[in-house]
VEXDO-485708 format. One record per residue (C-alpha): residue number from 1; z, x, y; residue in three letters. Coordinates in Angstrom, 2 decimals. Layout:
// VEXDO-485708
seq:zz:xx:yy:type
NUM:Z:X:Y:ALA
...
END
This chain:
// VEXDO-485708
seq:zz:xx:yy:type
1:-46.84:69.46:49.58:UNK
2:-43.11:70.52:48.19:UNK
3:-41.62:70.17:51.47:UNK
4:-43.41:66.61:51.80:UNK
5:-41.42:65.86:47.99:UNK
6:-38.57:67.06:49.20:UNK
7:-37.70:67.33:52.78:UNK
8:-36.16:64.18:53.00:UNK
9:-33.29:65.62:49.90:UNK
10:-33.46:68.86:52.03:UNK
11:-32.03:67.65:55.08:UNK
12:-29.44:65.69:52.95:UNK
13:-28.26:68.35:51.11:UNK
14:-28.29:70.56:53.96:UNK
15:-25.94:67.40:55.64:UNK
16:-23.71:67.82:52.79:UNK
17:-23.28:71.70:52.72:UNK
18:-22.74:71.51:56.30:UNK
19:-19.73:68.95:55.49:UNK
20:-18.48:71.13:53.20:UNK
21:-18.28:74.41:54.99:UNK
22:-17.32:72.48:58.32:UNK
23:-13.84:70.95:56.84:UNK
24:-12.90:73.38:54.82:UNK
25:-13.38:75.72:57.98:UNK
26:-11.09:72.99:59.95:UNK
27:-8.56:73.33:57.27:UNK
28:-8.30:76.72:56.49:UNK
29:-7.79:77.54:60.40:UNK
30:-5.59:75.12:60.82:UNK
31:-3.05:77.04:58.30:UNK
32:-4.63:80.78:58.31:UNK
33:-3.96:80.69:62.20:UNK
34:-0.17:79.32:62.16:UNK
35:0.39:81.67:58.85:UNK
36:-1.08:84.82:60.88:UNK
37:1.58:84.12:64.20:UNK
38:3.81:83.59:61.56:UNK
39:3.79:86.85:59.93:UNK
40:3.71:88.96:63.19:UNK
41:7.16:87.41:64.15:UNK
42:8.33:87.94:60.07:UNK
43:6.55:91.25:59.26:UNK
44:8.78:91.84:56.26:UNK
45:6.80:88.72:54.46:UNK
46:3.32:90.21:55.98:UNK
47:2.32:91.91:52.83:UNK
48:2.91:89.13:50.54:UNK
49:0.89:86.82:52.12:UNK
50:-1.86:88.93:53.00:UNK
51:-1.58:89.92:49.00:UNK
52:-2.06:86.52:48.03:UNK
53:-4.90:86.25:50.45:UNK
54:-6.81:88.96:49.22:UNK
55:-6.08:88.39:45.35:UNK
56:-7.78:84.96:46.02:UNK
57:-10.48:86.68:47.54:UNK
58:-11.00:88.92:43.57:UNK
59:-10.87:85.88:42.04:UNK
60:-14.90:84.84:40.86:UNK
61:-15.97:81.63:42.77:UNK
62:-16.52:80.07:39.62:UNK
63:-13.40:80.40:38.08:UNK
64:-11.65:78.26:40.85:UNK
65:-14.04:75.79:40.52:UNK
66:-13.02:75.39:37.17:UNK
67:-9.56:75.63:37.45:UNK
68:-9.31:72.84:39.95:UNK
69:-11.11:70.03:37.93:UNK
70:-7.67:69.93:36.17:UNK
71:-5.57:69.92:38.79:UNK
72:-4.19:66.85:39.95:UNK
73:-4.95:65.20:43.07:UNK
74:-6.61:68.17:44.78:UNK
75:-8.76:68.84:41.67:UNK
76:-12.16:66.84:39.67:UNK
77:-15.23:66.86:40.34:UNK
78:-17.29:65.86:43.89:UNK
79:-16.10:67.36:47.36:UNK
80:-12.41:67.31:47.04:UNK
81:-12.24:70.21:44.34:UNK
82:-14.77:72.55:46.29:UNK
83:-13.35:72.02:49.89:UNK
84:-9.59:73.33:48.45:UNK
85:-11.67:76.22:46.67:UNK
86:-13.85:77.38:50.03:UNK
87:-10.21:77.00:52.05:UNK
88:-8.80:79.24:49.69:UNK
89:-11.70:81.87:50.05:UNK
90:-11.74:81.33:54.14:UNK
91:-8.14:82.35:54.22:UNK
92:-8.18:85.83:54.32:UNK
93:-10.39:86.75:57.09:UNK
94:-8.51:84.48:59.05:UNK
95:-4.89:85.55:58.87:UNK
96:-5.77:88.71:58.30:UNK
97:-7.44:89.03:61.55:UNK
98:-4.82:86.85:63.40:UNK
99:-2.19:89.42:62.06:UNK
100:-4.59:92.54:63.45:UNK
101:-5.35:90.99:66.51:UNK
102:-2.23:90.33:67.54:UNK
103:-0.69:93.75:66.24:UNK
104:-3.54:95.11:68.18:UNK
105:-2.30:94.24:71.59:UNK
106:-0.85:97.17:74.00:UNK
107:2.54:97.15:73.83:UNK
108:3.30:97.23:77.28:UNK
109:1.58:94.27:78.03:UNK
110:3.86:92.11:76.13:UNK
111:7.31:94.46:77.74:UNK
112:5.61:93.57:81.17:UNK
113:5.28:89.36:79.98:UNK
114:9.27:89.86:78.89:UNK
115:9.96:91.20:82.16:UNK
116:8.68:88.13:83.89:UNK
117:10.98:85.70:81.87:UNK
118:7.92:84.56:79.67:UNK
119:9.80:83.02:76.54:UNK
120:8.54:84.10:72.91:UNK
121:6.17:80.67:73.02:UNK
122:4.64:81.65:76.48:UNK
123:3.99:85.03:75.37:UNK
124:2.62:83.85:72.08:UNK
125:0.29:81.59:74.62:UNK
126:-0.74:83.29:77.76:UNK
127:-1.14:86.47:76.60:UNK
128:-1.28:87.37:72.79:UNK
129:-3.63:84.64:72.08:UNK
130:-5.92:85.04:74.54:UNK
131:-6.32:88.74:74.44:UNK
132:-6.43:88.72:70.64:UNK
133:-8.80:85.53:70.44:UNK
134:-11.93:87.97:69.96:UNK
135:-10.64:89.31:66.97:UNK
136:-9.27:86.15:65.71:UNK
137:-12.70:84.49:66.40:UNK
138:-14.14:87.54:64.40:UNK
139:-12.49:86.27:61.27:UNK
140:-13.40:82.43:62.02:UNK
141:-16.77:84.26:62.04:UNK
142:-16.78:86.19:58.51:UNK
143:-14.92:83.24:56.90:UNK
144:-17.48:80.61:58.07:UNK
145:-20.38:82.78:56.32:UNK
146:-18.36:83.55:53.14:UNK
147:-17.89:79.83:52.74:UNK
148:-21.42:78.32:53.04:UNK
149:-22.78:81.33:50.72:UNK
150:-19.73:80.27:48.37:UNK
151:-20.36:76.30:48.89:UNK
152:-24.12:76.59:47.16:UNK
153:-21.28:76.76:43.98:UNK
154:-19.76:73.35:44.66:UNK
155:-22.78:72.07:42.85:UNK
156:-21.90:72.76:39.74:UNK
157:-18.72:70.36:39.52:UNK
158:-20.40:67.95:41.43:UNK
159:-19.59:68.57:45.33:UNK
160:-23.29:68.08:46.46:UNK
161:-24.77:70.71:48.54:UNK
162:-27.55:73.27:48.60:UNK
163:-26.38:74.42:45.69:UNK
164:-27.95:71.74:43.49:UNK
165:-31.46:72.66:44.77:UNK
166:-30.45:76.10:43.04:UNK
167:-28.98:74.91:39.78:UNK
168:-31.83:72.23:39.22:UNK
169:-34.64:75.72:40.00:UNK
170:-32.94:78.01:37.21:UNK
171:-32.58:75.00:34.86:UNK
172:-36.39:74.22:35.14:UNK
173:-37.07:77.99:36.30:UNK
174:-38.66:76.63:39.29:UNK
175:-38.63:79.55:42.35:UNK
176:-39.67:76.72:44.77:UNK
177:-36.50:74.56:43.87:UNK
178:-33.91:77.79:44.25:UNK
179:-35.52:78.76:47.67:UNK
180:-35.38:75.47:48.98:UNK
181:-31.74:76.21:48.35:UNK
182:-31.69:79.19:48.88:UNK
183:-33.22:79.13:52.37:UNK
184:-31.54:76.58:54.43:UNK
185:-28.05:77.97:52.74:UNK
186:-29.62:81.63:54.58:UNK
187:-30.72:80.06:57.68:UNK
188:-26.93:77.96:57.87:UNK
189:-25.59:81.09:57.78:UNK
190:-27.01:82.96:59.87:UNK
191:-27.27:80.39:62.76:UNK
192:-23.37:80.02:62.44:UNK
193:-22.36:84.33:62.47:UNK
194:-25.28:83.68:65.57:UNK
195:-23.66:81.27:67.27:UNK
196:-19.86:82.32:67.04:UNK
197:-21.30:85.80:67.24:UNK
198:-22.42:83.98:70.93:UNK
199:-18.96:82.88:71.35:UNK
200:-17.41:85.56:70.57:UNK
201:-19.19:87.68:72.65:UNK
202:-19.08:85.26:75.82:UNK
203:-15.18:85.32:75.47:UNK
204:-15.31:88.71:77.21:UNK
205:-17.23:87.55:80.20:UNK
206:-16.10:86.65:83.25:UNK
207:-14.47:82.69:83.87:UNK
208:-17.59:81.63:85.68:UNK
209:-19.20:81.62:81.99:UNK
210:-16.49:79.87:80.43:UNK
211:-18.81:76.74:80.38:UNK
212:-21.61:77.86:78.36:UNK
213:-18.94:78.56:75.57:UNK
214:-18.30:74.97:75.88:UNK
215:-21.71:74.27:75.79:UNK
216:-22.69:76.08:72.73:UNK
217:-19.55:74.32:71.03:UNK
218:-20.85:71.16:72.07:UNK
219:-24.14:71.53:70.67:UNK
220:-22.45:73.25:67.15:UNK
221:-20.02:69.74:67.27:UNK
222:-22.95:67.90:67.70:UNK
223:-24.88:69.01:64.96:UNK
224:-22.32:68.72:62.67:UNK
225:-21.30:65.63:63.69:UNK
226:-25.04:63.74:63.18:UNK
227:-25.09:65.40:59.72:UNK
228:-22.15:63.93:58.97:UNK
229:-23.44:60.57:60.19:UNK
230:-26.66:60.80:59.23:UNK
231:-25.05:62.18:54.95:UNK
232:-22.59:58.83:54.95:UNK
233:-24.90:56.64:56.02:UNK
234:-26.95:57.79:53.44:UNK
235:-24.26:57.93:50.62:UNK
236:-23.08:54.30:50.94:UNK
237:-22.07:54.49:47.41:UNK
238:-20.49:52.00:44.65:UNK
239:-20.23:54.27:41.28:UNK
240:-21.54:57.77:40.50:UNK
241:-23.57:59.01:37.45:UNK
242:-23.31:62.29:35.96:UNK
243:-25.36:64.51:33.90:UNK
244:-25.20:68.36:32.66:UNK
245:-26.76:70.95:33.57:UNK
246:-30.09:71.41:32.44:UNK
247:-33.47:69.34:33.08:UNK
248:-33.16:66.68:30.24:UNK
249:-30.01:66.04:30.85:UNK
250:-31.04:65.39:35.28:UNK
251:-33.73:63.47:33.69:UNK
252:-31.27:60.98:31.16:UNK
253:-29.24:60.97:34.32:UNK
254:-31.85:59.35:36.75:UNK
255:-32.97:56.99:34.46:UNK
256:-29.00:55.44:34.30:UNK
257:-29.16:55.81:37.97:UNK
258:-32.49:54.21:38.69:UNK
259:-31.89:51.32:35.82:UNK
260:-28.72:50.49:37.73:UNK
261:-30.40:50.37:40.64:UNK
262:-33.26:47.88:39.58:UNK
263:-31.06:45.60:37.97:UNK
264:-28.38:45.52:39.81:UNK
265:-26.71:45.27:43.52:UNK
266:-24.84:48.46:42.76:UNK
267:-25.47:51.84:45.34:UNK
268:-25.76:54.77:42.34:UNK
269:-24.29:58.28:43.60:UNK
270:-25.56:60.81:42.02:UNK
271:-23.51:64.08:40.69:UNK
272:-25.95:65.94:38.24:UNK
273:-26.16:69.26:37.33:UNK
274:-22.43:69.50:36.50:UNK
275:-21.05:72.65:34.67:UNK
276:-21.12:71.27:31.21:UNK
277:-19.99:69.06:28.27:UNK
278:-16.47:69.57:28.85:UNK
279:-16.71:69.04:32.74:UNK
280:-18.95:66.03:32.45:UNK
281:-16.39:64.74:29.29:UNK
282:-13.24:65.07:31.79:UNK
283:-15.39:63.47:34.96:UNK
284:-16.18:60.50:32.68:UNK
285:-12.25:59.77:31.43:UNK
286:-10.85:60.40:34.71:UNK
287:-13.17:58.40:36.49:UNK
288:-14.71:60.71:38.77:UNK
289:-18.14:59.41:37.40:UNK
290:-18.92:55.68:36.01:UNK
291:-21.12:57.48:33.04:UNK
292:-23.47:59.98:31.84:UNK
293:-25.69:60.75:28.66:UNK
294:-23.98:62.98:25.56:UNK
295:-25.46:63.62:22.50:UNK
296:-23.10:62.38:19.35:UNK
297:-23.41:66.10:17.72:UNK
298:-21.92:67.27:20.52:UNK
299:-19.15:64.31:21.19:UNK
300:-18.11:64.49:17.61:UNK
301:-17.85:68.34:17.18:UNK
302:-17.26:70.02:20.34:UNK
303:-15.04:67.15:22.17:UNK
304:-13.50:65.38:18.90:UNK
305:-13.09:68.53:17.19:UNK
306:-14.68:67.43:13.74:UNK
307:-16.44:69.07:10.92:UNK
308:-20.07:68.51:11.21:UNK
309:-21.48:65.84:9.11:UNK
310:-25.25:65.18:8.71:UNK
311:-25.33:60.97:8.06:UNK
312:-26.46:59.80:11.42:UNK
313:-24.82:56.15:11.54:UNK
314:-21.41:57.62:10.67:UNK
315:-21.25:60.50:13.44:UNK
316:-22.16:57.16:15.54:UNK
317:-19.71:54.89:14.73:UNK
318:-16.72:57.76:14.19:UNK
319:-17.79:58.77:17.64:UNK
320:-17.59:55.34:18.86:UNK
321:-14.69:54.27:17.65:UNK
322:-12.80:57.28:18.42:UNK
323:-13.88:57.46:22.21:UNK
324:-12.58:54.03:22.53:UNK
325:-8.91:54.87:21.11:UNK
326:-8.71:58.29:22.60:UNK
327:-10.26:58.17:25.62:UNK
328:-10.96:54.61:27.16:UNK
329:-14.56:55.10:26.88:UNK
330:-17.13:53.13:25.43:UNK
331:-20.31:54.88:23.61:UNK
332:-23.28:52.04:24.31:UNK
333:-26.33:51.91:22.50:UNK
334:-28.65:54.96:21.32:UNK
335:-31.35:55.92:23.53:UNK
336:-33.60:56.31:20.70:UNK
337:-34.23:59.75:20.38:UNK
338:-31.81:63.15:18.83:UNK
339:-32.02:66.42:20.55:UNK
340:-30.67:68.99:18.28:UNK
341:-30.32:73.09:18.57:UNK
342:-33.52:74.43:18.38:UNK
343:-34.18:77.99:17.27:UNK
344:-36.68:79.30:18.81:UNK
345:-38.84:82.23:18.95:UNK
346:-42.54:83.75:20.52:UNK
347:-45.49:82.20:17.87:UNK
348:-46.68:86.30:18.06:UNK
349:-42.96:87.04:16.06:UNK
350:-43.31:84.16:13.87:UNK
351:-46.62:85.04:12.54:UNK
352:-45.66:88.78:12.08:UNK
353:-42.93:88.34:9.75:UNK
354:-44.27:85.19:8.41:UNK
355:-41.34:83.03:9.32:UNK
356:-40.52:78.96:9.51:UNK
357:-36.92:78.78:8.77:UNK
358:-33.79:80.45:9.86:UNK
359:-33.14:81.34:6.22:UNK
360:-36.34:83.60:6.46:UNK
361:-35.41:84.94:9.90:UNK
362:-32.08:86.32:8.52:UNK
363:-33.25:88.93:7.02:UNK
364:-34.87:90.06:10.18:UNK
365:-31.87:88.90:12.40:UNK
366:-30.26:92.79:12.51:UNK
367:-33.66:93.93:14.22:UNK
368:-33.84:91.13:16.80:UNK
369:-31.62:90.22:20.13:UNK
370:-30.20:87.07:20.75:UNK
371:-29.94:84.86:24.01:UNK
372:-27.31:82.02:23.91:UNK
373:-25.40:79.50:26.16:UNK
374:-21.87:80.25:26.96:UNK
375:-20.62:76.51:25.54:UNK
376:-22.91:77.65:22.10:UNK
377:-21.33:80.75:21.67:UNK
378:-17.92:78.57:21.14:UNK
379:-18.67:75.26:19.92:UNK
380:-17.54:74.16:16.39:UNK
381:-21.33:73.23:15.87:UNK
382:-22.61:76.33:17.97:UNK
383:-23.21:80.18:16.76:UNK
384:-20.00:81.02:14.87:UNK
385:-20.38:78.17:11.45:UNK
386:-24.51:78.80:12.13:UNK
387:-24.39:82.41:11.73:UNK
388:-22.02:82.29:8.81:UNK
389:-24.24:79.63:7.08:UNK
390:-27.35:81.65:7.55:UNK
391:-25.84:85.04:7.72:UNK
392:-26.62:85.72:11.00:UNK
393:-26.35:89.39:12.34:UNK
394:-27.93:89.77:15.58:UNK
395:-28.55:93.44:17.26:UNK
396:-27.24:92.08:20.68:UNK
397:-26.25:88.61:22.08:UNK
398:-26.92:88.17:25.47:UNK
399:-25.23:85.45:27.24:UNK
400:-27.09:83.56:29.68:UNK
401:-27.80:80.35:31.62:UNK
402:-29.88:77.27:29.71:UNK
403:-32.11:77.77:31.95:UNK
404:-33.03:81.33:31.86:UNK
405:-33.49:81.22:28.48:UNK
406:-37.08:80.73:28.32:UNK
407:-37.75:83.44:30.79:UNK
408:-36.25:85.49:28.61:UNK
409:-38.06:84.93:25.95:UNK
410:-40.82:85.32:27.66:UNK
411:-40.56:88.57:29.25:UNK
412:-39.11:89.91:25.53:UNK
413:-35.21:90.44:26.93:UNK
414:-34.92:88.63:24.03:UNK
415:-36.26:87.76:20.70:UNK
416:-34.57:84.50:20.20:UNK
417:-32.71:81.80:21.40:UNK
418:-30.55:79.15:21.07:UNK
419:-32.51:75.47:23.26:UNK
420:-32.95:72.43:22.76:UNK
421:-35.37:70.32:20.49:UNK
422:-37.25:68.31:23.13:UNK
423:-37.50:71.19:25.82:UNK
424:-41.32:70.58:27.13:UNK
425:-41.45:74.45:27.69:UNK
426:-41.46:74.67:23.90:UNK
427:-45.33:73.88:23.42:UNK
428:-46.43:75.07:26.54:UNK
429:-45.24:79.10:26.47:UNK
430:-46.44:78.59:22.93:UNK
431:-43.42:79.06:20.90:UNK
432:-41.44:78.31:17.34:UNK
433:-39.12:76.56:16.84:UNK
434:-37.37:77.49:13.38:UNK
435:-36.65:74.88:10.40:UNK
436:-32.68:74.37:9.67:UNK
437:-33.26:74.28:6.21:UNK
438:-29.71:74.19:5.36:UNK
439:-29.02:71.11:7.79:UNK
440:-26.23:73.49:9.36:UNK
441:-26.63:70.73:12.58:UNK
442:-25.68:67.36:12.90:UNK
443:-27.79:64.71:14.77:UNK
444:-27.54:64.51:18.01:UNK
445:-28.32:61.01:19.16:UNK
446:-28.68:60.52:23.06:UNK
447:-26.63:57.45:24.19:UNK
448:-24.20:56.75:27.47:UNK
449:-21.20:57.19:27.69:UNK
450:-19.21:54.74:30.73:UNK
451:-15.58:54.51:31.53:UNK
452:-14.24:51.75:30.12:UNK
453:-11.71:50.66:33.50:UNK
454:-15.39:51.12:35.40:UNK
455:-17.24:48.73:33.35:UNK
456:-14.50:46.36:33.42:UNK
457:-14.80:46.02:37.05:UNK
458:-18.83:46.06:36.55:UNK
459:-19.36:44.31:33.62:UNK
460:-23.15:43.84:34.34:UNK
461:-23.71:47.16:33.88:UNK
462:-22.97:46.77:30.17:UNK
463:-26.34:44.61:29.57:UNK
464:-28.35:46.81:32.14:UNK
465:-27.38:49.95:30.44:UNK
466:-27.46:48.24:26.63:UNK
467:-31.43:47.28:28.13:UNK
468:-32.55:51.45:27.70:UNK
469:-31.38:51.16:23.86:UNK
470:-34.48:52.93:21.55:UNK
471:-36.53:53.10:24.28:UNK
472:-37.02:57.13:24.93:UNK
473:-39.28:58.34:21.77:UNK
474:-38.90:62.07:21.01:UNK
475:-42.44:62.75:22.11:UNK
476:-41.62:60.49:25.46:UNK
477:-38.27:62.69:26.25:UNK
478:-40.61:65.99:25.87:UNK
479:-43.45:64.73:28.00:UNK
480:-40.99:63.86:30.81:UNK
481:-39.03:67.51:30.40:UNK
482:-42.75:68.82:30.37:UNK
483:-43.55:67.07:34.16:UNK
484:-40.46:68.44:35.27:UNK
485:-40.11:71.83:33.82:UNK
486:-44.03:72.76:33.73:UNK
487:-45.32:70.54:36.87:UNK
488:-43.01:70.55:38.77:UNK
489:-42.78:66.70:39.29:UNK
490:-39.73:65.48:40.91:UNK
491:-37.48:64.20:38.76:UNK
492:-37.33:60.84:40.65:UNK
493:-41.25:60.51:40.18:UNK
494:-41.31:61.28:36.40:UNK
495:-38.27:58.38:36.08:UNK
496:-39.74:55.87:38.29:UNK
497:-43.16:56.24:36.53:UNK
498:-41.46:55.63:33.04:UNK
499:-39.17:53.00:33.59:UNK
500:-42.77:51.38:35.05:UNK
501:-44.44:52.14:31.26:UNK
502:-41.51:50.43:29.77:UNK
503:-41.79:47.19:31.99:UNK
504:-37.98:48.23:33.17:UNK
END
């Protein structure tokens, strides 16, 4: 039944991860090869560049992804970003073992190549190459799995992959979703260290074999080559929506995408599941992304850097108006429903210490431990003004993914945390979600945000976009996060069927 849902995405993603790992591969032999020759003809300049090398290599995955969306021309979001950043990684092993190989070599056999005239670039040719190509190939081969375990990250700033499978499963805490990530990103990788691992070791046979090596490169160019085909013709695109990284925000995503797509000739592309507000904020202005859903809490605090205020209309307009002058972006019409910080903790703690507010939970706050998103933990409207307001004194914060938050909670790693108002798990794992009393939050309205130079060239999407304005209900927004998180619906499904309710 899942793989009937979802083979078709499988084999697409699976195209794209391929992609991926295939030209940053291309690229990062193309300069870790030249770069290892290079520094076994310069050896003084050896242990700089294999320093570099290997101080990319300590360097967390994530943190170059991150680094490059600001970076111009080689940095974003999409494929662009997360090919430089698996080039990078695949360096290493590559010069490195270029460099041993070639150091390797007796050196008697290259005296007895002098002897016979052979000029540097002969030498460098006939004989180093060749007899080093096994160890060279080695790298190739521990590069090539370092970069598709490494690419499954590329869905976070929206670079496609197998990743996504595994984002979208923590987010909805779905084990089906992250092993059908998880799975074919295992079973890539081990049928490329196989099949070099079959080059490799045919290199040392005798020349009659020679043309099964070409064979088996055939069949890997192949292979690539009809994923390739087979992901483009797929990805015909026009504009790309975005969304954040946890369910609702997949879900307010596919509804922009699928709403396009009804009413319009436009091909949607879609990049959810990207690291954040910030990323998703940057995506939108530079244009990486036509437009996503943000909630106007969230615009006016954490991206405008304002005090929160609790009058609804105003935090609407001042967003509004400020988007426009700042960032060439236009804030369309409200969805309909808010989705504020929830508070929440298990119904067995709330009716022990007979609490419905988080001025009643203070007072137990020093006994408890707290789970909380990273962007929370420094947002203007996050834990820093709500602890102060509440006097807030947790035992232990522990940071953690939105989507492992719930989990938590579950299992008791932690007594309460910091989600989101119209999170279907909420009623289902039977849990409490805490009264802000002191209106420490501001309101959160959904509505779209679009680039401005984007909607200029499609100004239809204007009226189809202004067409979803008050039409997701509170109790609408949880039922759909409920189908995805507690089903296990595909997203797609739960969209389709409620843009069919609405007569959209």
């Amino acid at each position: 039944m899942f793989l009937f849902k979802y083979g078709s995405e499988i084999i697409l993603r699976s195209g794209e991860h391929l992609i991926l790992v295939a030209i940053s591969m291309i690229i990062a032999i193309s300069i870790g090869l030249p770069l290892g020759i290079f520094i076994t003809r310069q050896p003084k300049l050896a242990p700089p560049i294999l320093g570099l090398a290997n101080a990319i290599q300590t360097i967390p995955s994530l943190a170059i992804f991150g680094f490059l969306i600001s970076v111009p021309f080689f940095g974003g979001i999409g494929k662009n970003p997360a090919i430089v950043a698996l080039t990078l990684y695949a360096l290493l092993p590559i010069i490195r073992n270029t460099y041993i190989g070639i150091n390797g070599i007796n050196p008697a056999i290259k005296e007895a190549g002098v002897g016979m005239g052979m000029t540097d670039k002969e030498l460098l040719f006939k004989v180093e190459i060749p007899l080093a190509l096994g160890v060279i190939l080695a790298g190739v081969r521990v590069a090539t799995v370092i970069s598709v375990g490494i690419a499954t990250i590329a869905a976070a700033i929206g670079g496609g992959g197998l990743g996504i499978f595994i984002f979208r499963g923590i987010s909805t805490v779905n084990n089906e979703l992250i092993l059908a990530g998880a799975i074919p990103a295992a079973l890539i990788a081990l049928s490329a260290d196989f099949g070099l691992g079959l080059l490799e070791k045919n290199l040392n046979k005798p020349i009659a074999n020679k043309p099964k090596i070409a064979i088996i490169l055939g069949i890997i160019i192949l292979i690539i080559s009809g994923f390739i085909l087979s992901t483009l013709l797929q990805q015909a695109t026009t504009i790309t929506i975005g969304s954040k990284n946890f369910t609702e925000q997949v879900i307010l995503g596919e509804i922009l995408a699928q709403q396009i797509e009804n009413h319009t000739n436009l091909k949607v592309d879609r990049k959810f599941n990207l690291g954040g507000t910030f990323i998703a904020h940057e995506a939108v202005k530079a244009g990486k992304i036509a437009g996503y859903v943000e909630y106007t809490g969230t615009a006016f605090t954490a991206v405008l850097k304002e005090n929160p205020i609790t009058d609804t209309q105003v935090v609407y307009e001042k967003t509004k108006q400020a988007y426009q002058e700042k960032y060439n972006l236009a804030v369309m019409q409200p969805l309909g429903f808010e989705n504020t910080f929830a508070m929440i903790i298990r119904f067995e703690d709330a009716k022990k210490w007979q609490v419905k507010t988080l001025s009643e939970i203070a007072k137990y706050s020093n006994q408890m431990q707290a789970g909380f998103g990273y962007e929370f933990l420094e947002r203007a409207d996050g834990y820093p003004g709500l602890s102060k307001t509440y006097g807030l004194k947790f035992a232990k914060i522990k940071q953690m993914e939105l989507g492992l938050m719930y989990q938590a909670l579950k299992e008791k790693q932690v007594d309460l945390v910091a989600a989101n108002s119209t999170d279907g798990l909420i009623p289902v794992l039977n849990l409490v979600m805490l009264e802000d009393d002191k209106k420490y939050f501001p309101p959160y309205q959904a509505v779209p945000i679009f680039n401005q130079e984007i909607l200029g060239k499609y100004p239809e999407l204007v009226e189809t976009i202004n067409q979803l304005g008050g039409k997701i209900s509170t109790t609408e927004m949880q039922k759909m996060n409920y189908q995805v998180d507690n089903q296990s619906q595909p997203v797609e499904d739960v969209v389709r069927e409620w843009l069919k309710s609405k007569n959209l």
